[in-house]
N, C-alpha and C positions, 0 to 999 in steps of 0.2 A: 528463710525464716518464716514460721508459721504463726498466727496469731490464732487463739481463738475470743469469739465473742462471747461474754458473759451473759449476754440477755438473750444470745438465741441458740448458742452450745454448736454454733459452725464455724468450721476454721475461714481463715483469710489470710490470704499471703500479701506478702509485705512486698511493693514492687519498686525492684532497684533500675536504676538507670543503666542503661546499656551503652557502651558508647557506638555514634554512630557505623564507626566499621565495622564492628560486630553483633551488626543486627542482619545481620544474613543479603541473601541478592534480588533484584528481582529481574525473573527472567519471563519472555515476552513469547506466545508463541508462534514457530513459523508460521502457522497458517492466519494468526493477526495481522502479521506484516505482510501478508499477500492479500489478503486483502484490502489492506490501504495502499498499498501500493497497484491494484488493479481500482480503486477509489481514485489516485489520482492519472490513471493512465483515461479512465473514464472524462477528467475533469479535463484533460490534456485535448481531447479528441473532439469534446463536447460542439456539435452533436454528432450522433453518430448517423453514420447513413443509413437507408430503410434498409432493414431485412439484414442487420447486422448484429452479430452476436456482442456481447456486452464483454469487451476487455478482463482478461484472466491471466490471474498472476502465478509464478510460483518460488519460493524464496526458502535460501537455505543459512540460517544467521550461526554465528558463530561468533561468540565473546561479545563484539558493540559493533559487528560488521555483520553487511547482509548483502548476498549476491541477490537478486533479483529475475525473473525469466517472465517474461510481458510477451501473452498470445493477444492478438488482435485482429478485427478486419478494418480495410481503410475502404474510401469512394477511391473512384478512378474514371477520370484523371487527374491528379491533383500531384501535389509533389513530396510524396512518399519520404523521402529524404529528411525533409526538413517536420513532416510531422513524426517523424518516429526519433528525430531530436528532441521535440517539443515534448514526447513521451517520457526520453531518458528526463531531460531536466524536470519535470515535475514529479516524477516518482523521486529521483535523488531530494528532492527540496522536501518532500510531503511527508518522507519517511523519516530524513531527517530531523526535520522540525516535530515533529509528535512523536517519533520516539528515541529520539537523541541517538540514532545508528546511522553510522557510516558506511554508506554504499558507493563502491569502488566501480559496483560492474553493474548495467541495466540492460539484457540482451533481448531484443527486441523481436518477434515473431513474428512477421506478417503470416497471417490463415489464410485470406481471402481478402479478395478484389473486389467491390462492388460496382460496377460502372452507373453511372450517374450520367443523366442524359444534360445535353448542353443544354444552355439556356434556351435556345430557339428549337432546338426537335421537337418540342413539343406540338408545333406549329407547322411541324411538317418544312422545317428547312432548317438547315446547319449554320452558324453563324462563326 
């Protein structure tokens, strides 16, 4: 339905209410979700060791699900294991929680190893 205005001779349309299902979708795109999800592989890790490249995601979503692919480097020696859990669980939580997607799968890439000298090498002795 079209109106026009009498004091300025421009139409204006008349706006009807839509109901909410059929106001269209909104879709997110993949490379959003890789980046918060290498956002929270960053928060996961925080800090990261010297001379190590900064966590990179890559993610393919489909409908309200997101597979997820996390490159990273760790120090060593530390326990790889349990930080590349620490990994899965915060990308699953981060993504989720900000953009309401279900991630099924977080598969984790170690790049590189940094070794990180013990506490007493520095000193010229291993402890």
């Amino acid at each position: 339905m079209t109106a026009v205005s009498a004091q300025t001779g421009t139409a204006h349309r008349t706006l009807t209410q839509v109901p909410p299902g059929e106001r269209g979708a909104l879709r997110i795109a993949d490379r959003v979700v890789a980046k918060i999800a290498a956002q929270a592989a960053r928060e996961a890790l925080a800090p990261l060791p010297a001379g190590a490249a900064t966590p990179h995601a890559t993610v393919v979503v489909h409908h309200d699900t997101a597979r997820v692919r996390v490159h990273l480097e760790l120090g060593y020696p530390g326990d790889i294991g349990a930080r590349c859990a620490a990994v899965r669980r915060q990308v699953v939580e981060r993504v989720g929680a900000l953009l309401d997607l279900r991630v099924p799968e977080v598969a984790v890439r170690v790049e590189r190893l940094h070794l990180t000298p013990a506490p007493g090498a520095l000193r010229g002795r291993i402890t």
